[in-house]
C-alpha positions in Angstrom: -70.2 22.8 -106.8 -69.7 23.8 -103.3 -71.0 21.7 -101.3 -69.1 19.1 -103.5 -66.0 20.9 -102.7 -66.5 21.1 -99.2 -67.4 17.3 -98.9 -63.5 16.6 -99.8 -62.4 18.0 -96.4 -61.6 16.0 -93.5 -63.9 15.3 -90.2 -62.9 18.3 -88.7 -63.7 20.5 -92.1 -66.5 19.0 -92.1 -68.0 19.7 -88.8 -66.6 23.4 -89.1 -68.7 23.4 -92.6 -71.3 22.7 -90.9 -71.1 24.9 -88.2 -70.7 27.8 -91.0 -73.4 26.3 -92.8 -75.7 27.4 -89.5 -74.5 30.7 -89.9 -75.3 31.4 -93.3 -79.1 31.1 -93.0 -80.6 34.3 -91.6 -83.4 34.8 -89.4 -85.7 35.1 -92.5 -85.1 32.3 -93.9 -84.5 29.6 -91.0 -83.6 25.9 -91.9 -85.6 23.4 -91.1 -86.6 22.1 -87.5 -84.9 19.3 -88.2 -81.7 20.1 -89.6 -81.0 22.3 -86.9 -81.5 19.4 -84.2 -78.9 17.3 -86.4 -76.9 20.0 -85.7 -76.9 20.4 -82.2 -76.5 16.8 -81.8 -73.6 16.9 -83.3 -72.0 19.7 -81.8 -73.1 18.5 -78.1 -70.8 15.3 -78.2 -67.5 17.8 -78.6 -68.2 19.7 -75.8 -69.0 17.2 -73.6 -65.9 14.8 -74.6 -63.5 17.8 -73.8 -65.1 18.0 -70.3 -65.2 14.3 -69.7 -61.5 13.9 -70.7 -60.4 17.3 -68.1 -62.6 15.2 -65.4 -60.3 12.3 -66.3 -57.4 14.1 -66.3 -58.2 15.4 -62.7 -59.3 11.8 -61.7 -56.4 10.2 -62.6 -54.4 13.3 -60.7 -56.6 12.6 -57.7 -56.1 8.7 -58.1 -52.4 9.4 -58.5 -52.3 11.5 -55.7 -54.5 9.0 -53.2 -51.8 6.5 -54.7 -48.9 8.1 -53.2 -50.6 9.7 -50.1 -51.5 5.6 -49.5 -48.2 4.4 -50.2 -46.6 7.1 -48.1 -49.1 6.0 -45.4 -48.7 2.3 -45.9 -44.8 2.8 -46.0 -45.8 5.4 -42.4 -47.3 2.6 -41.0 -45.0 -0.5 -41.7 -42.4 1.6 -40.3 -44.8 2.1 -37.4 -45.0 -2.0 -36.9 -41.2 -2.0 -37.5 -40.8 0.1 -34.8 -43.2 -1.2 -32.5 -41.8 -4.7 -33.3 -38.6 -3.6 -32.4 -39.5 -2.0 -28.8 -41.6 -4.6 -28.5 -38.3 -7.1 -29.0 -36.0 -4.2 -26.5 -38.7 -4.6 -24.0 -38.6 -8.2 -23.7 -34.6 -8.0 -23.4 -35.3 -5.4 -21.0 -37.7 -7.8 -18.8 -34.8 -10.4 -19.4 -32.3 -8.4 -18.0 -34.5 -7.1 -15.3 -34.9 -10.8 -14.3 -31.3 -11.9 -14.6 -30.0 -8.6 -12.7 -33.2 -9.8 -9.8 -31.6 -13.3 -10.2 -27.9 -12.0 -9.6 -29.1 -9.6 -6.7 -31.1 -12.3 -5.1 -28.0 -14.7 -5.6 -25.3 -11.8 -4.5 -27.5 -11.5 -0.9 -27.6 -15.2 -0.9 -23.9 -15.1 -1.4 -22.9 -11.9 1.4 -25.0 -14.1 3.9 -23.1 -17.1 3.4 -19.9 -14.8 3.7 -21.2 -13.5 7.0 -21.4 -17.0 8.1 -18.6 -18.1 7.3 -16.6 -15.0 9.0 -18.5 -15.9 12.3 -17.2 -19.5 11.9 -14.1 -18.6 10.9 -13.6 -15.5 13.6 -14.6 -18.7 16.7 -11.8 -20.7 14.5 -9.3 -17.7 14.8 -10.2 -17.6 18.4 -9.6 -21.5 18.8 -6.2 -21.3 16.9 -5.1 -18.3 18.5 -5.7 -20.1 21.8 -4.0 -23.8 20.3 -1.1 -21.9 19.3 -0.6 -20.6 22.7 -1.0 -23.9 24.0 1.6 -25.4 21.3 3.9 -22.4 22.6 3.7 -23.1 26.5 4.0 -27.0 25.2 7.1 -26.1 23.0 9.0 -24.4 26.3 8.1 -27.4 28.7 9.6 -29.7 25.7 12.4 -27.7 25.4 12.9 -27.4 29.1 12.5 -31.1 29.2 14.6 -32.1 26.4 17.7 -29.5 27.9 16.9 -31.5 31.2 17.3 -34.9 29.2 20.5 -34.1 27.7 22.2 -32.8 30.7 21.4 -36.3 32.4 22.2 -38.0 29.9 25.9 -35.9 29.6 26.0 -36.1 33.4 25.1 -40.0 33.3 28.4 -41.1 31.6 30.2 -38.7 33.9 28.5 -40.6 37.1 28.8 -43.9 36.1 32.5 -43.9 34.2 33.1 -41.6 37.1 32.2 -44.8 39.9 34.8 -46.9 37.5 37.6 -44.4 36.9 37.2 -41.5 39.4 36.5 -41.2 44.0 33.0 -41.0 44.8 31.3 -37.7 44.8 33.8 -36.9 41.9 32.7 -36.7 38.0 34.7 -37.8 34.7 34.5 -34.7 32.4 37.0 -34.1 29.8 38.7 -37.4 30.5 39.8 -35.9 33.9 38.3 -36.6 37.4 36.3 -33.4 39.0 34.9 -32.4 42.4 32.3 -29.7 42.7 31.2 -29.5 46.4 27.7 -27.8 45.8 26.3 -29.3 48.5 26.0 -27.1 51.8 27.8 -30.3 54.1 30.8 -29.8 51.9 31.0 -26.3 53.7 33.9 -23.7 52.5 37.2 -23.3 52.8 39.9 -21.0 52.7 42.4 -21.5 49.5 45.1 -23.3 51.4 42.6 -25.8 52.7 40.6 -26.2 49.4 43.4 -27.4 47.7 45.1 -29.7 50.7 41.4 -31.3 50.3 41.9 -32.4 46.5 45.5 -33.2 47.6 43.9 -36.0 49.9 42.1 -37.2 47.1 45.6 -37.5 44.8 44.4 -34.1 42.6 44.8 -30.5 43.4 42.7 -27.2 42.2 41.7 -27.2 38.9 43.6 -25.8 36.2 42.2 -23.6 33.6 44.6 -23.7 30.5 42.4 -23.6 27.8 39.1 -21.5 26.3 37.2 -24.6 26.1 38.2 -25.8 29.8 36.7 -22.4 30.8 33.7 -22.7 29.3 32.7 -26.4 30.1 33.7 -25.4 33.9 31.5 -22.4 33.9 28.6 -24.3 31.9 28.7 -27.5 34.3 28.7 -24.6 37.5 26.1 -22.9 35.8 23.7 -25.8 35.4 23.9 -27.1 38.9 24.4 -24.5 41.4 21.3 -23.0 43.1 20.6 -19.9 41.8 18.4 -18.6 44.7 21.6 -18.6 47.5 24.2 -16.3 47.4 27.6 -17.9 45.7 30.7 -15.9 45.8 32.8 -18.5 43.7 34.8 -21.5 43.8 38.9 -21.7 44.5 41.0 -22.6 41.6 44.6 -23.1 41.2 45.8 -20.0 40.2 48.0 -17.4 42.9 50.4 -14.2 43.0 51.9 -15.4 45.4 54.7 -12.3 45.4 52.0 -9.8 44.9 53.9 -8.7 41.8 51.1 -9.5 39.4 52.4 -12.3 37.8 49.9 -15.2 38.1 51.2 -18.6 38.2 49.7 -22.0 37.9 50.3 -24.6 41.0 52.6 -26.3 38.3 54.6 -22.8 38.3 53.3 -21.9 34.2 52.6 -19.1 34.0 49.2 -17.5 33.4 49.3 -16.7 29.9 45.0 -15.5 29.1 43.5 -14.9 31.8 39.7 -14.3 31.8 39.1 -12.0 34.6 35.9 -9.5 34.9 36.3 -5.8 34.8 39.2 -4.4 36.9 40.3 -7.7 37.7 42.6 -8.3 39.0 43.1 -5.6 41.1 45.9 -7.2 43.7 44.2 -5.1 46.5 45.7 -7.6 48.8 49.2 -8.7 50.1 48.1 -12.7 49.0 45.8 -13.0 46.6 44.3 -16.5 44.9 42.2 -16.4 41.7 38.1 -17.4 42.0 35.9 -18.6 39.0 32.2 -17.1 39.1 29.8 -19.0 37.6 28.9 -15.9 35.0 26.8 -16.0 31.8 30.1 -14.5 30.1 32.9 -16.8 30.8 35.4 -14.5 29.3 34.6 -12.5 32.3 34.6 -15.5 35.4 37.5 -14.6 37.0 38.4 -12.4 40.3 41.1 -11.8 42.7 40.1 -12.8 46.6 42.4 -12.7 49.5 43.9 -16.5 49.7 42.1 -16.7 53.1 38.7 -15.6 52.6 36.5 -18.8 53.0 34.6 -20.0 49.8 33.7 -23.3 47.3 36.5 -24.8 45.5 37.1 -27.1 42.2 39.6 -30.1 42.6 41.0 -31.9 39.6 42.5 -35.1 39.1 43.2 -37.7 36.2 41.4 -40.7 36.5 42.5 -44.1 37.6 42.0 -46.2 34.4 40.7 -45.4 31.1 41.3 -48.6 29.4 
């Protein structure tokens, strides 16, 4: 009754039964040889299965570790081909750059050589214009000096040839009025008296400065034709104090009303004196008192014959 009761339990009563069976028989009585190895052959199996499924446990931990510790390593070394992929990709933009910056260099020396050229041409071009330009210069003076020449014959033209028509011969038309300027050295000097009995012979007398622009084109013409290199200590014109009371009077009796004398003139130093014109750069400053009898130049005037 039992044994029946005990066959109702489950596989696991069961093979604790029979392990407690094995313990009920005492060393007097053992089982038999064969029970006992049905026994053991069932108990081995447990044992073993226990073990096996620990060693699987530990595999799979070892598996699951080696899984990981590849991943990391294959994760390692894809980010070691990324890397070297990427230097790889910097050093060829490196070499790039290295070649454009040789390319630039070798271009920039090309470039300073050309310049250094091209200041040597253009330092032997300075030179040349520097030397053209003083050439234009020294051509510009002679055209100027030419072209001053040109238009004082061509003033002094008219004067010669209306003069022929309309004034004595050695005399110029100027100002529609008839002048005599004796530069040459056969016309000699003469004192004031005889300087103006000269133009008298003629039909004029000494000139008659009335006006700012008569002084000026007198001192002008003087200016352009005297010789520069002889002494001149001025020319006669019809101007006197005759009372030495300093009052200047014209030959026509007006009297002087501007006068343009130099610096402390006129002095009336002497008992007669006559007014001379100099030939000066300033005309407002032309004029001096001479003694009447001192021997110089002289300037006649005279209207012309005809001007129709």
């Amino acid at each position: 009754m039992e044994r029946t009761g005990a066959s109702n339990h489950d596989f696991d009563g069961g093979l604790n039964t029979l392990i407690c069976q094995e313990d009920l028989y005492d060393e007097e009585h053992p089982p038999y040889q064969n029970k006992q190895q049905v026994s053991m052959s069932i108990i081995a199996p447990g044992r073993h299965g226990r073990l096996a499924a620990v060693i699987l446990v530990l595999l799979a931990a070892v598996l699951l570790i080696v899984d990981i510790s590849l991943g990391v390593h294959y994760n390692k070394l894809k980010d070691t081909h990324l890397t070297i992929a990427d230097t790889e990709n910097i050093a060829n933009e490196l070499n790039k750059l290295q070649e454009t910056y040789k390319t630039a260099i070798e271009t920039m020396n090309g470039a300073n050589k050309e310049l250094d050229s091209e200041k040597s041409r253009q330092a032997q071009t300075n030179w040349e214009l520097e030397h053209q330009t003083r050439r234009k210069d020294d051509y510009e003076k002679q055209i100027n000096t030419i072209t001053r020449d040109i238009e004082s014959m061509r003033l002094h033209l008219p004067l010669i040839s209306n003069g022929c028509r309309h004034c004595p011969p050695g005399w110029i038309l100027m100002n529609f009025m008839c002048y005599y300027f004796p530069f040459s050295d056969t016309g000699g000097v003469k004192t004031w008296q005889k300087a103006r009995d000269f133009c008298q012979t003629y039909g004029g007398d000494l000139i008659v400065i009335d006006s700012k622009d008569k002084e000026n084109s007198t001192v002008n013409y003087l200016r352009n034709h005297i010789d520069h290199s002889k002494p001149l200590s001025g020319f006669w014109i019809g101007l006197r104090d005759l009372q030495n009371d300093g009052i200047w009077k014209w030959l026509d009796g007006t009297v002087l009303v501007e006068g343009y004398w130099d610096d402390n003139e006129p002095n009336n130093v002497n008992s007669d004196n006559c007014a001379a014109l100099n030939p000066s750069e300033n005309f407002f400053k032309a004029w001096k008192d001479v003694f009447c009898g001192v021997m110089m130049k002289w300037i006649c005037e005279k209207a012309p014959t005809s001007m129709n």
